[in-house]
MIMIRO-759293 format. One record per residue (C-alpha): x, y, z. Coordinates in steps of 0.25 Angstrom, whole numbers. Example, Ala and Ser with C-alpha at 12.3 -4.5 7.8 and 13.67 -1.06 7.14 Angstrom:
% residues 2
<X: 49, Y: -18, Z: 31>;
<X: 55, Y: -4, Z: 29>;
//
This chain:
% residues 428
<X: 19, Y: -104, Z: 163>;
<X: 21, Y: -118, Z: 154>;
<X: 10, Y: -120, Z: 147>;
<X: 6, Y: -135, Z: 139>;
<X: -5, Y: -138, Z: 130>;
<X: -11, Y: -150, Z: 122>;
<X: -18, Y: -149, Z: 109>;
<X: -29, Y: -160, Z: 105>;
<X: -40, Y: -161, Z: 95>;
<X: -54, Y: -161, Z: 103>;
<X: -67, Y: -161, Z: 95>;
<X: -71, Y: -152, Z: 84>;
<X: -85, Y: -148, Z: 91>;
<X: -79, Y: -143, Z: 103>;
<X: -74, Y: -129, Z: 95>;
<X: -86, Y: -123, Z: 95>;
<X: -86, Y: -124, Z: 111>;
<X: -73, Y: -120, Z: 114>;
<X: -78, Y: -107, Z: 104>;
<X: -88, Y: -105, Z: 112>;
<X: -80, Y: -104, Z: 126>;
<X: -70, Y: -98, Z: 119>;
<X: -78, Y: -86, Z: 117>;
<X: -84, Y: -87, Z: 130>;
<X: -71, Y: -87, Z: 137>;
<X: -59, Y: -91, Z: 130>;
<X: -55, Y: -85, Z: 116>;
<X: -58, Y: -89, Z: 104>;
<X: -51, Y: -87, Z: 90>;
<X: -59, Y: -92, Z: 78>;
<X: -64, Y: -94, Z: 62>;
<X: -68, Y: -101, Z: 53>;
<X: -54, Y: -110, Z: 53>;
<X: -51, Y: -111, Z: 66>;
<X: -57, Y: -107, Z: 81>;
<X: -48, Y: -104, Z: 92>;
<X: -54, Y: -106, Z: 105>;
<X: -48, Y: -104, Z: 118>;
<X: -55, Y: -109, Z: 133>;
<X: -47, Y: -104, Z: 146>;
<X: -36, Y: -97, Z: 149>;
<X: -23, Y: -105, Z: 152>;
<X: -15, Y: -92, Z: 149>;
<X: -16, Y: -78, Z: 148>;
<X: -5, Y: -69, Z: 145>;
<X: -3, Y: -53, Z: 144>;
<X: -1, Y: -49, Z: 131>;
<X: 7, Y: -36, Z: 130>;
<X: 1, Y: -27, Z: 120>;
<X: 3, Y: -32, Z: 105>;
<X: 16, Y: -22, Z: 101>;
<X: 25, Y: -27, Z: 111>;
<X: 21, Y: -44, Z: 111>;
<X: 31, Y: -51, Z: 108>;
<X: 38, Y: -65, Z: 105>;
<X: 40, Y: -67, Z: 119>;
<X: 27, Y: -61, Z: 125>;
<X: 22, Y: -72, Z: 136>;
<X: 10, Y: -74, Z: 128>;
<X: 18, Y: -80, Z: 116>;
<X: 27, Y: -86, Z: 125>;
<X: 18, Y: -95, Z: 133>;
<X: 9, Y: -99, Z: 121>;
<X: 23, Y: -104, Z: 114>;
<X: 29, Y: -110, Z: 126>;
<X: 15, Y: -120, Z: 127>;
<X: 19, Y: -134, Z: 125>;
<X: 8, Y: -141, Z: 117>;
<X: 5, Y: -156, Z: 115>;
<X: -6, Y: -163, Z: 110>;
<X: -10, Y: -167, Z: 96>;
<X: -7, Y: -157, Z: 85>;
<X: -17, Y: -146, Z: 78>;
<X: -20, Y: -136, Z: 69>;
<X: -12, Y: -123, Z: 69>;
<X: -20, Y: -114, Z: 80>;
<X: -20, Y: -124, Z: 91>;
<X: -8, Y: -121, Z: 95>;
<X: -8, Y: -114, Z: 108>;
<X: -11, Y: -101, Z: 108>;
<X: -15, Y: -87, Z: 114>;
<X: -26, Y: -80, Z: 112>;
<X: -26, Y: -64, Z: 113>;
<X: -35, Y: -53, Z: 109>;
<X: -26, Y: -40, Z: 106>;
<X: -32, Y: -24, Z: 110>;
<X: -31, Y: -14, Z: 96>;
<X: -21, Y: -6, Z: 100>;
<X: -8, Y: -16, Z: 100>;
<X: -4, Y: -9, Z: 114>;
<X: -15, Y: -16, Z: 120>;
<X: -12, Y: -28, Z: 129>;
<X: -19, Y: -40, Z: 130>;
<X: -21, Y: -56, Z: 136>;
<X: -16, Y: -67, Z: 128>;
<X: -23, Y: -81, Z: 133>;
<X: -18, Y: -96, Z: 130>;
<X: -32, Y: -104, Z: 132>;
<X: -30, Y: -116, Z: 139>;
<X: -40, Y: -125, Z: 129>;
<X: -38, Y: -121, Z: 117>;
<X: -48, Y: -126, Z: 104>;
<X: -42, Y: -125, Z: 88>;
<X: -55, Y: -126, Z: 78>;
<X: -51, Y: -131, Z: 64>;
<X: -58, Y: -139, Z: 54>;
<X: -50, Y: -149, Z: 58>;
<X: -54, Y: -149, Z: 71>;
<X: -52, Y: -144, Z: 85>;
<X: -40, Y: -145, Z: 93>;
<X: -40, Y: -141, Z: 108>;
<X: -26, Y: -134, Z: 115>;
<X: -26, Y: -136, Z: 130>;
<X: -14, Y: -126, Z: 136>;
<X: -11, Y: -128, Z: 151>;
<X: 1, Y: -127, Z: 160>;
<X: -3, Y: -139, Z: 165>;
<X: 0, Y: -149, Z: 154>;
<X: -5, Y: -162, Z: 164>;
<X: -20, Y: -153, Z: 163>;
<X: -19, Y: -152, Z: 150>;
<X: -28, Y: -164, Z: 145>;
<X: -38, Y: -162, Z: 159>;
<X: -39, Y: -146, Z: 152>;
<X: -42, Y: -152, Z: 138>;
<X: -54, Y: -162, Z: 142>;
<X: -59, Y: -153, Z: 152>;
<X: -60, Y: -141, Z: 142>;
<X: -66, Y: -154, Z: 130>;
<X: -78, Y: -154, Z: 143>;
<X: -79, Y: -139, Z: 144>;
<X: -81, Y: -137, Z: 129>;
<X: -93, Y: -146, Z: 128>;
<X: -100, Y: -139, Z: 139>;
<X: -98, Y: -126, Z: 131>;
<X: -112, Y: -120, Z: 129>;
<X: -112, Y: -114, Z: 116>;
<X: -118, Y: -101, Z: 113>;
<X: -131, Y: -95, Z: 110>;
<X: -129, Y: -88, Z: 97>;
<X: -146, Y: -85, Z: 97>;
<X: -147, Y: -79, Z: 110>;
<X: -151, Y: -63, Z: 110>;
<X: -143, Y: -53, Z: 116>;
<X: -149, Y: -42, Z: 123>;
<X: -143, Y: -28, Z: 123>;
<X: -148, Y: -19, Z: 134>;
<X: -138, Y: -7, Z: 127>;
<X: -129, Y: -6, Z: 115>;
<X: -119, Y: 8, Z: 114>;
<X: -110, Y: 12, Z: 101>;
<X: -98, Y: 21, Z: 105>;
<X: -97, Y: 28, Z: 97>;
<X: -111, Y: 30, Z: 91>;
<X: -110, Y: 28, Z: 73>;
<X: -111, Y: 42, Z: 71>;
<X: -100, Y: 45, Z: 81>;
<X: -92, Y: 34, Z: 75>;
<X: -94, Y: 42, Z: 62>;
<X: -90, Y: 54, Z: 66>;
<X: -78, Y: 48, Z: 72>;
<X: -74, Y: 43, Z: 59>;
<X: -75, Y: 56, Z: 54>;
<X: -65, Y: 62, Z: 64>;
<X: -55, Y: 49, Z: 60>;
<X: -57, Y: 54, Z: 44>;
<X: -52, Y: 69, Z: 47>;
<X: -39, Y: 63, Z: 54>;
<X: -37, Y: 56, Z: 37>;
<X: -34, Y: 70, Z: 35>;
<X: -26, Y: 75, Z: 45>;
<X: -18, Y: 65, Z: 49>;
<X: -11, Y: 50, Z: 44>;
<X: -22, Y: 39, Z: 47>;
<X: -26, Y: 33, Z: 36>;
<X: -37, Y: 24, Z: 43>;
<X: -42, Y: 22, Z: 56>;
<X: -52, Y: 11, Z: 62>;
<X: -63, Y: 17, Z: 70>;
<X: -72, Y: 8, Z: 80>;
<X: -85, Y: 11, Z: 89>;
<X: -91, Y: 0, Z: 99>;
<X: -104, Y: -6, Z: 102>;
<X: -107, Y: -9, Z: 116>;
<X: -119, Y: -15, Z: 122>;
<X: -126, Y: -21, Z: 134>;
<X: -132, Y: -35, Z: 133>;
<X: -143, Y: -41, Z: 141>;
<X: -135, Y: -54, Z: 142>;
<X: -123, Y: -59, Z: 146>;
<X: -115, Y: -60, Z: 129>;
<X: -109, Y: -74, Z: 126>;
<X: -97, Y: -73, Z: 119>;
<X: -98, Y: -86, Z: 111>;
<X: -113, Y: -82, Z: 107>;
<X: -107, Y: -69, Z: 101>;
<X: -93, Y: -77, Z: 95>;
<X: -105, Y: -88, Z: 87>;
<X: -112, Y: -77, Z: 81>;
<X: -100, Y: -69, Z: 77>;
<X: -97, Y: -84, Z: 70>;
<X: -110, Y: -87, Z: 65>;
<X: -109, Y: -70, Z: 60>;
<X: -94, Y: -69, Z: 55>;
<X: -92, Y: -84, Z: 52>;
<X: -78, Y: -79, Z: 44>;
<X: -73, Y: -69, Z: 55>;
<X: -64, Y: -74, Z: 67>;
<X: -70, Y: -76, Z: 80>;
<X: -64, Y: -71, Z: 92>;
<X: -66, Y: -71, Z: 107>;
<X: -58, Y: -68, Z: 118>;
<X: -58, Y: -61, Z: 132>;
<X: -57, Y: -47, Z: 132>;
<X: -56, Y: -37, Z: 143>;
<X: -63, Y: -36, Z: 159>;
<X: -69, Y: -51, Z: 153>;
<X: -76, Y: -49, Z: 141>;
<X: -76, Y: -55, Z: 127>;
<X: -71, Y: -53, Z: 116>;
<X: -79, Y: -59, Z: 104>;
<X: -78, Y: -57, Z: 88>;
<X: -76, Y: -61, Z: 74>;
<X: -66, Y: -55, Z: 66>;
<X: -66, Y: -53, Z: 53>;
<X: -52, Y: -48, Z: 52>;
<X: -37, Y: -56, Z: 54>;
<X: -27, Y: -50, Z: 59>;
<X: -16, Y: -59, Z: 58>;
<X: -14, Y: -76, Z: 58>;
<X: -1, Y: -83, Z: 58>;
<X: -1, Y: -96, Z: 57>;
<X: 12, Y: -103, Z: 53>;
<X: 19, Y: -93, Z: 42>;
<X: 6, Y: -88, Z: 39>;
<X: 0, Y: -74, Z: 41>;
<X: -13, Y: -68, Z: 38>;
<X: -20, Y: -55, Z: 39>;
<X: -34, Y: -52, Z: 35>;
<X: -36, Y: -36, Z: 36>;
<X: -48, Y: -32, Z: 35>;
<X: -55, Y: -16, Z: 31>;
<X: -64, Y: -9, Z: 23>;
<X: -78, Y: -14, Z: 27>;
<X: -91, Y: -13, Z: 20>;
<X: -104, Y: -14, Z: 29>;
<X: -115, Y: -27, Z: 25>;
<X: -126, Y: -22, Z: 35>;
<X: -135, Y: -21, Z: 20>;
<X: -132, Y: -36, Z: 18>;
<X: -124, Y: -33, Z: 4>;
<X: -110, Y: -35, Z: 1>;
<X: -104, Y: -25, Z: -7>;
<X: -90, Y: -32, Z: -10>;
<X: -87, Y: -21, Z: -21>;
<X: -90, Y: -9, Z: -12>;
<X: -80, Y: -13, Z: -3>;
<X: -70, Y: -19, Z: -11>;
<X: -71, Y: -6, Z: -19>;
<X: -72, Y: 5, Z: -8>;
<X: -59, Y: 11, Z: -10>;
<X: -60, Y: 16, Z: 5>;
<X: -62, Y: 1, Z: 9>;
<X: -50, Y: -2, Z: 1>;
<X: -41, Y: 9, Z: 8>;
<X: -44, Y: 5, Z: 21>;
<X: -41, Y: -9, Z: 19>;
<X: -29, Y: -7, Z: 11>;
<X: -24, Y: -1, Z: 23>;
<X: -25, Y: -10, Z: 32>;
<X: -19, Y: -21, Z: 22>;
<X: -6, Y: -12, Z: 20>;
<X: -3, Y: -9, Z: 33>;
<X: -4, Y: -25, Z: 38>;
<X: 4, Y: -28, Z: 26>;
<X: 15, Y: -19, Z: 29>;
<X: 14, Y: -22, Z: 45>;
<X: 13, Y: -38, Z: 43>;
<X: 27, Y: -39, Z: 30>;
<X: 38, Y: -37, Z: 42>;
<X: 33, Y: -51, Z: 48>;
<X: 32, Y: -58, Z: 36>;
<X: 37, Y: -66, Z: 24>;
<X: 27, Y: -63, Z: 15>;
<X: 14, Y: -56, Z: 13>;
<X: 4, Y: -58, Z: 4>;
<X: -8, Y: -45, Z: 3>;
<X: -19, Y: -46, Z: -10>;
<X: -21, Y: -32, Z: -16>;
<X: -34, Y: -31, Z: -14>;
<X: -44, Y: -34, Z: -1>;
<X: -55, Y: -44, Z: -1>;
<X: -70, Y: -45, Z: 5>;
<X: -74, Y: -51, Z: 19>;
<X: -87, Y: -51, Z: 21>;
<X: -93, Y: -52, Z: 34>;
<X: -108, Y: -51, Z: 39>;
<X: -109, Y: -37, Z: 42>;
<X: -96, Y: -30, Z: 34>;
<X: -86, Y: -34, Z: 23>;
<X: -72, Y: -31, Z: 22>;
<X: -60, Y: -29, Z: 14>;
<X: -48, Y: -41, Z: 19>;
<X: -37, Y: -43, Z: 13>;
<X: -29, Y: -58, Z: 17>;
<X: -14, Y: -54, Z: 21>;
<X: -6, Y: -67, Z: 21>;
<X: 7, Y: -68, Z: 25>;
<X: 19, Y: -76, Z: 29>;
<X: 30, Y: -79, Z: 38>;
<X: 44, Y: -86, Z: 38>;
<X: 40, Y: -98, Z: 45>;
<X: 52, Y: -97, Z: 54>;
<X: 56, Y: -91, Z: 69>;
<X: 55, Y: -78, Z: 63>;
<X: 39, Y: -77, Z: 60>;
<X: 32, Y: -67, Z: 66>;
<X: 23, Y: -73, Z: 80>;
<X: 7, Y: -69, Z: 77>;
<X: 7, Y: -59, Z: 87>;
<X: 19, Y: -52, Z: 79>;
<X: 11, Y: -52, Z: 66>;
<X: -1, Y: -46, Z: 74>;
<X: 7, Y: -34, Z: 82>;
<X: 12, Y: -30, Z: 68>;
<X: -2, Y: -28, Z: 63>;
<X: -12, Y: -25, Z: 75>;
<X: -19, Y: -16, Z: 73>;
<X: -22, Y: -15, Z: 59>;
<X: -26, Y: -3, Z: 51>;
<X: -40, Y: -13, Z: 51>;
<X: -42, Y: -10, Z: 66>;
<X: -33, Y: 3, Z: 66>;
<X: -28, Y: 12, Z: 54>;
<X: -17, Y: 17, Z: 47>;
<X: -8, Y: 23, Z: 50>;
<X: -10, Y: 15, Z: 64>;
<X: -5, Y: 24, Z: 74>;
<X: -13, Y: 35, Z: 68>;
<X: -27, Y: 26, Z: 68>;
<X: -24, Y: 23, Z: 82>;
<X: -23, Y: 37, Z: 88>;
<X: -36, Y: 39, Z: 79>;
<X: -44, Y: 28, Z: 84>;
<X: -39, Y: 33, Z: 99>;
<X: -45, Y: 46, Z: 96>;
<X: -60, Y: 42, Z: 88>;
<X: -63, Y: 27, Z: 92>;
<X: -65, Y: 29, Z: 107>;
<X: -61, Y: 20, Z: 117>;
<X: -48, Y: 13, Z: 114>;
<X: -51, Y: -2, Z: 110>;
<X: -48, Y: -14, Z: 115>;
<X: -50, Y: -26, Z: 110>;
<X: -57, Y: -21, Z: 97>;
<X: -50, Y: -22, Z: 84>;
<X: -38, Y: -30, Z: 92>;
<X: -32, Y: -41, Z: 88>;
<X: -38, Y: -57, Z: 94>;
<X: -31, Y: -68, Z: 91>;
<X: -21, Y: -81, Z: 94>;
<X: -7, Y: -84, Z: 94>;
<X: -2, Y: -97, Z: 97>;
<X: 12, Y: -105, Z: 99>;
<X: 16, Y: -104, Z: 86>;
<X: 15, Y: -90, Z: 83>;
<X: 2, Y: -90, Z: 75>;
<X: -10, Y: -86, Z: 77>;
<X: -23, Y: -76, Z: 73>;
<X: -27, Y: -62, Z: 75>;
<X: -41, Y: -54, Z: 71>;
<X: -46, Y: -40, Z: 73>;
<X: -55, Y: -40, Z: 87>;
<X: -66, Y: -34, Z: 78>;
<X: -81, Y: -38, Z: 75>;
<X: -82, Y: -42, Z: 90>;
<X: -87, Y: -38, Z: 104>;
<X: -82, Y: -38, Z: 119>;
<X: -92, Y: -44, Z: 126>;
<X: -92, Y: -45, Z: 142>;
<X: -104, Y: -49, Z: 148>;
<X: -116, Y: -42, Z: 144>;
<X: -109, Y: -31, Z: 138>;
<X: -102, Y: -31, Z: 123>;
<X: -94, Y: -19, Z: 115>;
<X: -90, Y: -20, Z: 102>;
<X: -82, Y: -12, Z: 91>;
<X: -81, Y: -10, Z: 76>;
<X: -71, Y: -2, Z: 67>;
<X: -71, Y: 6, Z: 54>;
<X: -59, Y: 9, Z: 47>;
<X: -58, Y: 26, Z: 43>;
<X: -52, Y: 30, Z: 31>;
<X: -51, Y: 40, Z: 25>;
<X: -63, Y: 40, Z: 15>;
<X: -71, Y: 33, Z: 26>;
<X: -84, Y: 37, Z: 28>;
<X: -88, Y: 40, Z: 44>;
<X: -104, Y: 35, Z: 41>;
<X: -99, Y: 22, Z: 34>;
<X: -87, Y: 18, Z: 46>;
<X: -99, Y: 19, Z: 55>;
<X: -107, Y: 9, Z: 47>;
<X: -95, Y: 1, Z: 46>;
<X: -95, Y: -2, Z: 63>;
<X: -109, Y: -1, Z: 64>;
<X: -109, Y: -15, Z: 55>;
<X: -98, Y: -20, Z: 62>;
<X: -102, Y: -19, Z: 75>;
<X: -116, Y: -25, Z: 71>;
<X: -112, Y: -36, Z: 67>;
<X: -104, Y: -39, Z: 81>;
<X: -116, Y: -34, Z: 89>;
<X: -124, Y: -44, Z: 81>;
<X: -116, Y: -56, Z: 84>;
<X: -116, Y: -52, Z: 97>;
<X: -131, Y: -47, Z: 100>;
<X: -139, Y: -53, Z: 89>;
<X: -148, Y: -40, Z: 84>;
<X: -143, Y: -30, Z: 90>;
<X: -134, Y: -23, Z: 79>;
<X: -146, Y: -15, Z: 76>;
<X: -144, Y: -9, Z: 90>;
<X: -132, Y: -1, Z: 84>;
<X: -134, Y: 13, Z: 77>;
<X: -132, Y: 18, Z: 64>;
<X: -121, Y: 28, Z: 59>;
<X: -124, Y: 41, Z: 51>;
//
């Protein structure tokens, strides 16, 4: 199918809308730079699981072949596709080219309406303009009732699974494994996603919000702490994050964790392994010695900014290269990869999905953004889950790994139902 678009630049007010019915229904992909915001479906594409993609794949072909028009914009409204990517890289997914798509600078707001009719293409523009100003906006103060709320597995089960993932240290090559348990709860009410995606904003203002459609029509909603992987132009980024201290006290102890050697282990890591996985694809790299602190509300991390670049020629590697050649990362996974993988099979439980996957954008020109699916919840309906993760090594302590997903999934289950993060129980 041909496809055509055209770009124009459409008043700043209406990005907070198109954010809202993007999280509602479309996708959205957004920080403090720059929102993505995605309403209908012109296309949606199979996307064969992340290690076989490539160049060619129907998704990357159809996004490339679109013939824009229009004023010009900023870099990101382009036309572009939206996916959100399972764990495990065998895992396939939907990628989906919006038909209105909205670019949120500070410069402005640019609107990209795709069609394969390019005589519809001004009619779709002002007939989305109209929809966008009847777009109620979310009710960020409302209560949320939970009739029921389930842990699998329980803090002290979780512990002692950590336990059993520290006896393998000694038998066998892993070297660190990520661990996660759910919450799962019941609500009174039907959950609106773009009630959820504000408070995660007004929560996690530096984190990266994302929403998207998940599987049998729920939601996937979230603020990321944690990039992946960005190109844009001969740029490259990544901005791994592990080693955690919990703030539920209120304090911030920056030299504890920048001086736990355990902490600094387990980030180091995940730094070495990205390194050596991301230097085949580019022309240079640049790692700092040393991690830095991001704070957040409820936990701090150790980060380290990895920049890169490319050739700038016909050669440089497409996004969604860049990411098969990390994803998953020793953050989400462990080291050595395979190892943590068979390890998280036998002790997590149920085989994830969507959680700590990878959700993010490519567009025409090859760029695009990648973060961790963590910090978020699936909602559908009434009903919501959500997962959090602790990286095991090998000086780890089970008691603390527990703390460490308690404050995690707390501060998702507050942005989600206001109060109830009390609801969950407490590890040994």
């Amino acid at each position: 199918m041909r496809l055509f678009a055209t770009r124009a630049r459409v008043p700043s007010a209406l990005i907070g809308a198109a954010s809202w019915r993007a999280a509602r229904d479309g996708v959205l992909h957004g920080d403090a730079e720059i929102t993505l915001a995605g309403c209908g479906e012109m296309l949606k594409l199979e996307m064969g699981p992340l290690d076989q993609i490539a160049a060619d794949s129907p998704a990357i072909r159809a996004v490339e072949e679109i013939e824009l028009r229009g004023d010009e914009g900023p870099r990101g409204s382009l036309p572009r596709c939206h996916v959100a990517l399972p764990f495990r890289p065998d895992g396939a997914s939907h990628a989906v080219i919006p038909s209105i798509q909205l670019t949120g600078t500070r410069d402005g707001v640019w609107m990209t309406v795709v069609s394969s009719a390019p005589q519809e293409l001004d009619m779709l523009r002002d007939a989305a303009l109209h929809a966008l100003d009847q777009e109620p906006p979310p009710d960020i103060e409302g209560s949320v009732r939970i009739r029921q709320i389930t842990e699998t597995p329980s803090a002290e089960e979780y512990a002692a699974r950590v336990a059993m993932a520290l006896e393998e240290f000694e038998t066998g090559p892993l070297r660190k494994v990520v661990l996660a348990r759910s919450v799962s709860f019941e609500a009174a009410d039907r959950l609106d996603p773009a009630a959820v995606v504000a408070r995660m904003k007004e929560r996690e203002p530096s984190c990266t919000l994302y929403a998207q459609a998940g599987e049998h029509g729920g939601r996937l909603v979230g603020a990321s702490p944690e990039l992946l992987i960005a190109r844009r132009g001969t740029s490259v980024t990544s901005h791994p994050l592990a080693g955690t201290l919990s703030l539920s006290d209120g304090s911030i102890d920056s030299d504890a964790l920048l001086s736990s050697s355990k902490d600094l282990d387990e980030h180091r890591l995940v730094v070495d392994d990205l390194a050596e996985r991301l230097r085949p694809h580019l022309t240079s790299l640049e790692v700092p010695l040393g991690p830095s602190l991001v704070t957040l509300r409820s936990v701090a991390h150790l980060g380290t900014l990895i920049e890169g670049s490319t050739r700038g020629d016909d050669t440089d590697p497409h996004i969604l290269e860049l990411l098969r050649a990390i994803h998953p990362t020793p953050a989400v996974g462990g080291v050595p990869l395979q190892a943590a993988l068979d390890a998280i099979e036998r002790l997590e439980g149920p085989r994830r999905d969507y959680f700590a996957g990878a959700i993010g954008w490519f567009d025409s020109a090859g760029d695009g953004e990648w973060v961790l699916g963590i910090r978020g919840a699936t909602l559908n309906a009434t009903r919501c889950s959500m997962s959090a993760g602790a990286g095991i090594v090998r000086n780890s302590t089970p008691a603390d790994e527990a703390d460490e997903t308690r404050a995690k999934l707390a501060s998702v289950l507050e942005a989600v139902a206001p109060g109830s993060s009390e609801l969950l129980s407490r590890s040994l």
